[in-house]
Rosetta silent file (secondary structure, phi, psi, omega in degrees, C-alpha in Angstrom):
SEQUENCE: XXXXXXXXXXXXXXXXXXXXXXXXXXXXXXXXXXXXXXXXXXXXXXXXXXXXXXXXXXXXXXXXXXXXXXXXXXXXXXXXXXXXXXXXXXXXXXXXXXXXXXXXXXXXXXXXXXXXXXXXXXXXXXXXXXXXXXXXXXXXXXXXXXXXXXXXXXXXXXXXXXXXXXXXXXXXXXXXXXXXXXXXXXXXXXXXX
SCORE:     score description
SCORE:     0.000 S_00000001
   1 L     0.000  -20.922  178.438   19.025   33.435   -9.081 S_00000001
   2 H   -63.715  -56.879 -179.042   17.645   30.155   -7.421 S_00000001
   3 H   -70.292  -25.285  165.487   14.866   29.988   -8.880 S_00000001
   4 H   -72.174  -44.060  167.088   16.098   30.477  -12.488 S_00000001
   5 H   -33.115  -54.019 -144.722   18.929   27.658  -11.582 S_00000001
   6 H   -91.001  -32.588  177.964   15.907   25.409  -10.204 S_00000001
   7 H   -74.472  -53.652  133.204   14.078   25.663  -13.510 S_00000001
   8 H     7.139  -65.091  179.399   16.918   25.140  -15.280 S_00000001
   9 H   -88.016  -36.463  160.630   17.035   21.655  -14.056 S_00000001
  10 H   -18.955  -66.220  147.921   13.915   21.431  -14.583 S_00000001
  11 H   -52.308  -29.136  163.585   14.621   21.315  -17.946 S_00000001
  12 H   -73.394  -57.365 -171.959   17.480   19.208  -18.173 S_00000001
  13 L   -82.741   14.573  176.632   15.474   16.447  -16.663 S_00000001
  14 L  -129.665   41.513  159.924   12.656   16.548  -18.932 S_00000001
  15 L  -108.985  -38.794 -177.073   15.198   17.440  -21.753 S_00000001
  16 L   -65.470  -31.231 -165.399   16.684   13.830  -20.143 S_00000001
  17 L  -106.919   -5.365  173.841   13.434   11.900  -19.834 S_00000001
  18 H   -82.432  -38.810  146.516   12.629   13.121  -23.499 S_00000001
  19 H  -130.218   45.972  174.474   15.798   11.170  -24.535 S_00000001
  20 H   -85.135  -47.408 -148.315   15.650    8.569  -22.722 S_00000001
  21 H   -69.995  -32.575 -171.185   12.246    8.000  -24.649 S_00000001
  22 L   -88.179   41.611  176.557   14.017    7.969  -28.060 S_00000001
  23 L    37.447   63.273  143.774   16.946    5.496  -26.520 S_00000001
  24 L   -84.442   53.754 -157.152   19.462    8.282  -26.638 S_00000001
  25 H   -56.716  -34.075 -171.514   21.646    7.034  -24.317 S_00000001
  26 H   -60.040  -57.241 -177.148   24.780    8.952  -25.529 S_00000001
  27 H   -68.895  -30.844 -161.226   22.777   12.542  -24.552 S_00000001
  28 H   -66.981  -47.448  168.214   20.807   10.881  -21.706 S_00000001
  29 H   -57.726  -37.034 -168.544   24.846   10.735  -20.206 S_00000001
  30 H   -62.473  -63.758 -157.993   25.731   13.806  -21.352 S_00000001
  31 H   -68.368  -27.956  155.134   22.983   15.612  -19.649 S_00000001
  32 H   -66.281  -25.847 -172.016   23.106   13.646  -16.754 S_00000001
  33 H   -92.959  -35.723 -166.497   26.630   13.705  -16.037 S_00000001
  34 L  -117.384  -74.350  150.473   27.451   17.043  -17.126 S_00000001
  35 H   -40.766  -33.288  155.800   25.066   19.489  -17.040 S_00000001
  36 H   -52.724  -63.331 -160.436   22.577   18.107  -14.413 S_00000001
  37 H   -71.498  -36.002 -154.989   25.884   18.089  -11.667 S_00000001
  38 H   -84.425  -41.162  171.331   26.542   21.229  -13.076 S_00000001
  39 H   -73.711  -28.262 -164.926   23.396   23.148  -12.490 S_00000001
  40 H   -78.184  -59.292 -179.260   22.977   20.864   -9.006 S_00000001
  41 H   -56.175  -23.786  171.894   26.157   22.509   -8.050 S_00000001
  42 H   -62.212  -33.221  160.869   25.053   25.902   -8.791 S_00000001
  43 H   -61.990  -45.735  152.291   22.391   25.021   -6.553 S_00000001
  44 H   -24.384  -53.621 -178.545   24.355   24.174   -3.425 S_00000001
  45 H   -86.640   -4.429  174.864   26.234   27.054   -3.585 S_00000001
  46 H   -65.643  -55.402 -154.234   23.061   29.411   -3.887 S_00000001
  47 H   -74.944  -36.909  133.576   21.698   27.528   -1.072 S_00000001
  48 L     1.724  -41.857 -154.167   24.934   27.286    1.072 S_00000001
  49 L   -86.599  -28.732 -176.057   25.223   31.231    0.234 S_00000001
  50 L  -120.171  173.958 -151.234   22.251   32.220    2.417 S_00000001
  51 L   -59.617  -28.335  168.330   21.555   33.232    5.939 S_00000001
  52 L  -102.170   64.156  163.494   19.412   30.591    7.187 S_00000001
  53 L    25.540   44.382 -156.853   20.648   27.642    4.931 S_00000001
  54 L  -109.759  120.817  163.605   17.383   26.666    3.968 S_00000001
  55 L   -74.131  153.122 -166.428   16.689   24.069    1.636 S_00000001
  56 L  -102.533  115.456 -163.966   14.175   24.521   -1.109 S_00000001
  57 L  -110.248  124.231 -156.515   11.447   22.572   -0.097 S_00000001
  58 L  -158.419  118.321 -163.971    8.341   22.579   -2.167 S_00000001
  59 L   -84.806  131.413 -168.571    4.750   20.794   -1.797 S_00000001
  60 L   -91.727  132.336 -127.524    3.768   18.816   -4.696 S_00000001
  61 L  -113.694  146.348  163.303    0.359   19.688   -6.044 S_00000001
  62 H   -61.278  -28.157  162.645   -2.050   17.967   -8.256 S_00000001
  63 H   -57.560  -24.482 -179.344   -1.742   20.979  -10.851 S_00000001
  64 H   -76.557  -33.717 -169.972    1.914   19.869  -10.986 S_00000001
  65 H   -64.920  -48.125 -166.262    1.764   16.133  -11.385 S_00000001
  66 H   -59.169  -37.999  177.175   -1.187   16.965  -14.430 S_00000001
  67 H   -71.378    0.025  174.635    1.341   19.148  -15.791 S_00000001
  68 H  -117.399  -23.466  169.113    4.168   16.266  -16.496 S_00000001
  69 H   -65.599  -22.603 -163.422    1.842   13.885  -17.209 S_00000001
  70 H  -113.090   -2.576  179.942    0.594   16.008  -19.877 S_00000001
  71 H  -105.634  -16.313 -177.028    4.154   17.571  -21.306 S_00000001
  72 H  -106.406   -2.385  163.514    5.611   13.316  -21.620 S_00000001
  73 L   -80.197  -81.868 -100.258    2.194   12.007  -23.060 S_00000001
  74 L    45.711   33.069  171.915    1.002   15.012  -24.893 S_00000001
  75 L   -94.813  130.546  167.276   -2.066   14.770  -23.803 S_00000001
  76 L   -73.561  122.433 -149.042   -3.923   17.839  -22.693 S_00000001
  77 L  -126.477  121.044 -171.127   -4.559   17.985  -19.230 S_00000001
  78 L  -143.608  113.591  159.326   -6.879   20.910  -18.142 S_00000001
  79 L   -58.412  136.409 -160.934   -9.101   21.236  -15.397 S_00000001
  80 L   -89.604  129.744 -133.679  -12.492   21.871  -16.025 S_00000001
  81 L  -106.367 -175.633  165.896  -12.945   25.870  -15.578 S_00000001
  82 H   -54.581  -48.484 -153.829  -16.578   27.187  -15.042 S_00000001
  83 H  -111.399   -9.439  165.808  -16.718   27.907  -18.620 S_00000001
  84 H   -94.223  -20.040  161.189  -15.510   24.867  -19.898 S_00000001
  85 H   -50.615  -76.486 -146.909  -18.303   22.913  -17.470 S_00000001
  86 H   -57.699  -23.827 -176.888  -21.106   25.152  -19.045 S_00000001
  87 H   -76.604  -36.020  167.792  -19.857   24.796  -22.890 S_00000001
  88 H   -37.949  -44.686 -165.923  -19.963   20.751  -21.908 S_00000001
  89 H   -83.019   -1.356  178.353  -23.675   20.646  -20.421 S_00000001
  90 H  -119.026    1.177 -175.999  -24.560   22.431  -23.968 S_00000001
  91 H   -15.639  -82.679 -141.457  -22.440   20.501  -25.710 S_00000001
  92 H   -74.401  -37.472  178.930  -25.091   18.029  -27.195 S_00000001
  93 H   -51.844  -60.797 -173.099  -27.855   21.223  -27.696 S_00000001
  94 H   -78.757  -19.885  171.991  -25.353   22.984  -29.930 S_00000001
  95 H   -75.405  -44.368  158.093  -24.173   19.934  -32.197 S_00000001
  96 H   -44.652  -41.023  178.263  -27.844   19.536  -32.716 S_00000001
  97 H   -52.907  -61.616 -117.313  -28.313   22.941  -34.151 S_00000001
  98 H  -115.955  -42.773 -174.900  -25.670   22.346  -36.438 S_00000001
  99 L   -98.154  133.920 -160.251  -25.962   18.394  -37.609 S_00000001
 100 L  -103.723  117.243  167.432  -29.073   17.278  -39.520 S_00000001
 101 L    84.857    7.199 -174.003  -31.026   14.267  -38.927 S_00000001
 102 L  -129.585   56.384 -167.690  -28.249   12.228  -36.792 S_00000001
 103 H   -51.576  -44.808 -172.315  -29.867   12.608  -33.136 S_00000001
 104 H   -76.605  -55.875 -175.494  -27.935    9.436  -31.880 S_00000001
 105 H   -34.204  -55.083  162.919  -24.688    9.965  -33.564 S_00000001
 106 H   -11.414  -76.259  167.477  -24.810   13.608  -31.561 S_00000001
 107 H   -74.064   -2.388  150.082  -25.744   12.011  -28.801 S_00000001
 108 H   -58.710  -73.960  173.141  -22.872    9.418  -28.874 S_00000001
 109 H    -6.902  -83.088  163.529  -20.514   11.966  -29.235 S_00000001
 110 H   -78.199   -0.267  141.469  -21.328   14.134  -26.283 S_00000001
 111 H   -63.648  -62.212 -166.267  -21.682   11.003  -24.009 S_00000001
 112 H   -56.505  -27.815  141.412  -18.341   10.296  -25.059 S_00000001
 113 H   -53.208  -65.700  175.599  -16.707   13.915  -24.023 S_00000001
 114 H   -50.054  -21.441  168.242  -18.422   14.251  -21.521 S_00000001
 115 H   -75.824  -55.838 -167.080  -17.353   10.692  -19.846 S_00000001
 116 H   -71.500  -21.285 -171.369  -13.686   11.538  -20.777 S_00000001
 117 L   -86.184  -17.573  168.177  -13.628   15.009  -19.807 S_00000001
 118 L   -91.248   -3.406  160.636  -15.053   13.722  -16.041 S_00000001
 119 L    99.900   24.564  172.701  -12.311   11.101  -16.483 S_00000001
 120 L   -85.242   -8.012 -172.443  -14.674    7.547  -16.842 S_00000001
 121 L   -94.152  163.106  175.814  -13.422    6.364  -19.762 S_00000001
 122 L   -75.398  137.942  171.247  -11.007    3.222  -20.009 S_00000001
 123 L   -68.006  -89.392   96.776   -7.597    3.831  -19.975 S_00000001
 124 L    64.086  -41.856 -166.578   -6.844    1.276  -22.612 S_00000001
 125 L  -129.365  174.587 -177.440   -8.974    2.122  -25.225 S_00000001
 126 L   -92.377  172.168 -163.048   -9.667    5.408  -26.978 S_00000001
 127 L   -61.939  -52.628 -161.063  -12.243    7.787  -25.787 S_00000001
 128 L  -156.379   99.036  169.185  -14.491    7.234  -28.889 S_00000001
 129 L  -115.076  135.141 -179.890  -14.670    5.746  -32.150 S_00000001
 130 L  -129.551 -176.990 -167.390  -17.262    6.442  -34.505 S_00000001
 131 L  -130.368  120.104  177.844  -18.285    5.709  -38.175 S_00000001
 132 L  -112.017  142.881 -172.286  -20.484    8.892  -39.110 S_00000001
 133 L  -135.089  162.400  145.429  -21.997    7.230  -42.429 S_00000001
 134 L   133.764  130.405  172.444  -25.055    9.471  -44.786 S_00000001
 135 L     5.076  145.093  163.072  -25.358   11.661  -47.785 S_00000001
 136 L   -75.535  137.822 -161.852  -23.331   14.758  -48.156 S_00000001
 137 L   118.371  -19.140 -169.947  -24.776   17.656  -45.980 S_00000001
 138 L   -75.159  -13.938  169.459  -26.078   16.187  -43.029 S_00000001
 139 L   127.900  -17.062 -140.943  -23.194   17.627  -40.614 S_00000001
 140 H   -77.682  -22.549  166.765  -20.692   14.604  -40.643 S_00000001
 141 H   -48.123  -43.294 -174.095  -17.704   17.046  -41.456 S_00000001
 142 H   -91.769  -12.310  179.332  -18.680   19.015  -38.434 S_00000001
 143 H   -82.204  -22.606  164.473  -18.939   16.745  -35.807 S_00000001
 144 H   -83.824   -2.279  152.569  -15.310   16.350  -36.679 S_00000001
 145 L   -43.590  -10.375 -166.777  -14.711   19.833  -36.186 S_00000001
 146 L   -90.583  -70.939 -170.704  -15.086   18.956  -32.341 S_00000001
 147 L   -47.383 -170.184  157.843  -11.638   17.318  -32.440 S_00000001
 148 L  -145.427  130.728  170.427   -8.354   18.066  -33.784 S_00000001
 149 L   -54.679  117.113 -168.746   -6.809   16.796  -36.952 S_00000001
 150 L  -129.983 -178.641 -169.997   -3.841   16.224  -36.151 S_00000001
 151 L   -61.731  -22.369  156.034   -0.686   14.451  -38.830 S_00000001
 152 L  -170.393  166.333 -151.580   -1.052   11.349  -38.448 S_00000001
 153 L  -107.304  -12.188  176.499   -2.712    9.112  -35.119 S_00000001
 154 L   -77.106  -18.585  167.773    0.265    6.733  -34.358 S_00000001
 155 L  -116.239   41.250  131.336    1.836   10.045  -33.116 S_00000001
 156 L  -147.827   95.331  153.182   -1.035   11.497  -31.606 S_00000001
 157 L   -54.425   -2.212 -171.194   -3.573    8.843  -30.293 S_00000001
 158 L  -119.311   76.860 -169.989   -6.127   11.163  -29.036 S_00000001
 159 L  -131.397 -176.241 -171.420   -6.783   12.711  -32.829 S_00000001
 160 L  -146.131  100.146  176.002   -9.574   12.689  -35.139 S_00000001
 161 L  -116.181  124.419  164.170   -9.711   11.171  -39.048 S_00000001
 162 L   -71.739  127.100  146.706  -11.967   11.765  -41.168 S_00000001
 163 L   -55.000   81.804 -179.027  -13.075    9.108  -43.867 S_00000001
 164 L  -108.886  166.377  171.523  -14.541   10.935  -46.445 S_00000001
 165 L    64.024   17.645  164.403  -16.523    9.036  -49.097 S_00000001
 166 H   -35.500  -29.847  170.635  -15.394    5.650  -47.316 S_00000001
 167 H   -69.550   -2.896  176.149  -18.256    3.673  -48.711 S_00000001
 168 H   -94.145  -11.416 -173.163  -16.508    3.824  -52.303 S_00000001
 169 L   -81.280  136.476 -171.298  -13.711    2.238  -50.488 S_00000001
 170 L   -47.813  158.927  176.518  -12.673   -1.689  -51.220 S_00000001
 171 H   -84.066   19.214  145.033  -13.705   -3.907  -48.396 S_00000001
 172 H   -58.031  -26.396  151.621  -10.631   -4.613  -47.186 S_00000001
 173 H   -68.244  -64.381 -165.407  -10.520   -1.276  -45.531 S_00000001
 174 H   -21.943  -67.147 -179.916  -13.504   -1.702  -43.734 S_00000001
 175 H   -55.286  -21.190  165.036  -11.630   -4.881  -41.894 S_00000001
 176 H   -71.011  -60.234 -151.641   -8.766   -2.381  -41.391 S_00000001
 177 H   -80.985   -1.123  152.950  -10.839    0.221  -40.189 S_00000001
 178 H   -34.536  -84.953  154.656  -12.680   -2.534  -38.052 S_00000001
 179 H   -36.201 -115.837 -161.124   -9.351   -3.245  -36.151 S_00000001
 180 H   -12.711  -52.321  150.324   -9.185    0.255  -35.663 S_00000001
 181 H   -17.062  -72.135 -108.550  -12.812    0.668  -34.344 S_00000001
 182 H   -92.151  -58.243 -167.140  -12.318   -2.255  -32.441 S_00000001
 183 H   -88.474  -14.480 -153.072   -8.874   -1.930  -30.648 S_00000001
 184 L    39.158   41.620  173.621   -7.786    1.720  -30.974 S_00000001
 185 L  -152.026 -174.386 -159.669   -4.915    0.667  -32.542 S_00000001
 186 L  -141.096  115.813 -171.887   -3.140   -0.590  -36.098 S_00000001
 187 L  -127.637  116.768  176.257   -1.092   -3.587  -36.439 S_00000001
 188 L  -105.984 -161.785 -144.542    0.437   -4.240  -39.998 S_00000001
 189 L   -61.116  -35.410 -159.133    1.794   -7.308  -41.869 S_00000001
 190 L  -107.211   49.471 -170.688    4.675   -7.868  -39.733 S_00000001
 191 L    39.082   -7.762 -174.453    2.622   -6.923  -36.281 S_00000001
 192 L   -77.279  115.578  178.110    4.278   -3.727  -35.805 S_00000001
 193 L   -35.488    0.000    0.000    1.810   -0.821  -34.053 S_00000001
């Protein structure tokens, strides 16, 4: 019964720190004030109720910390398994098979996973931006296949968009997608990200 209680708040305080991000102060009260004391009392009296009083004391882990950092970013945070080392070291081997005639682009790529997945990359900037430019067929579709598309990159920065047929495009994109390149971010007329 503790332990569903203790989860419980769990929830409430990431249900709390969730609207705190979207300045939801009116719920941020609610849940603090009313439900938070309310499950904290339920805890008291569990802990109160049994024979050695013992408080629940619990060592915090590095699997735990990766796990909150990664549910209020939404970034995935995984440790690298056995099997997720060995598909890395072939990484670069198997995008060759697959991409035709674009040995460096490749091998940007799987430097750049491979520094962020051992954690080397700058915090500040994104993991990788590339320009895959060349005829249709050559693979450039599939090296985005590594990623994940995801709806739209100001609400997921770690995403992947494909350009296609961007060289038909006016040059004023370019200098947007420059800026982009450049900064790993988007600033429009009135400076807003």
């Amino acid at each position: 019964m503790k332990l569903g209680a203790s989860s419980r708040r769990k929830e409430i305080q990431f249900t709390i720190q969730e609207a705190e991000r979207r300045y939801d102060l009116a719920r941020v009260a609610d849940l603090r004030y009313g439900a938070l004391e309310e499950v904290d009392a339920a805890i008291a009296r569990l802990e109160g109720s049994t024979d050695e009083n013992l408080t629940l004391t619990e060592t915090v882990k590095p699997e735990h910390i990766a796990e909150v950092v990664s549910r209020s970013t939404g970034i995935p945070i995984t440790r690298l398994g056995q099997n997720e080392k060995e598909k890395l070291i072939g990484l670069a081997e198997r995008l060759h098979e697959r991409v035709v005639g674009q040995d460096q682009a490749v091998d940007a790529v799987a430097e750049a996973v491979l520094r962020s997945r051992a954690g080397l990359g700058r915090p500040q900037q994104p993991t990788g931006s590339f320009l895959f430019l060349g005829p249709t067929g050559v693979g450039m579709w599939d090296m985005k296949e590594g990623g994940q598309l995801t709806e739209a990159v100001r609400r997921r920065p770690y995403s992947v968009v494909l350009f296609d047929e961007v060289e038909k495009a006016h040059h004023s994109v370019f200098n947007t997608l420059l800026q982009v390149l450049d900064d790993g971010r988007l600033t429009d007329g009135q400076a807003a990200p």
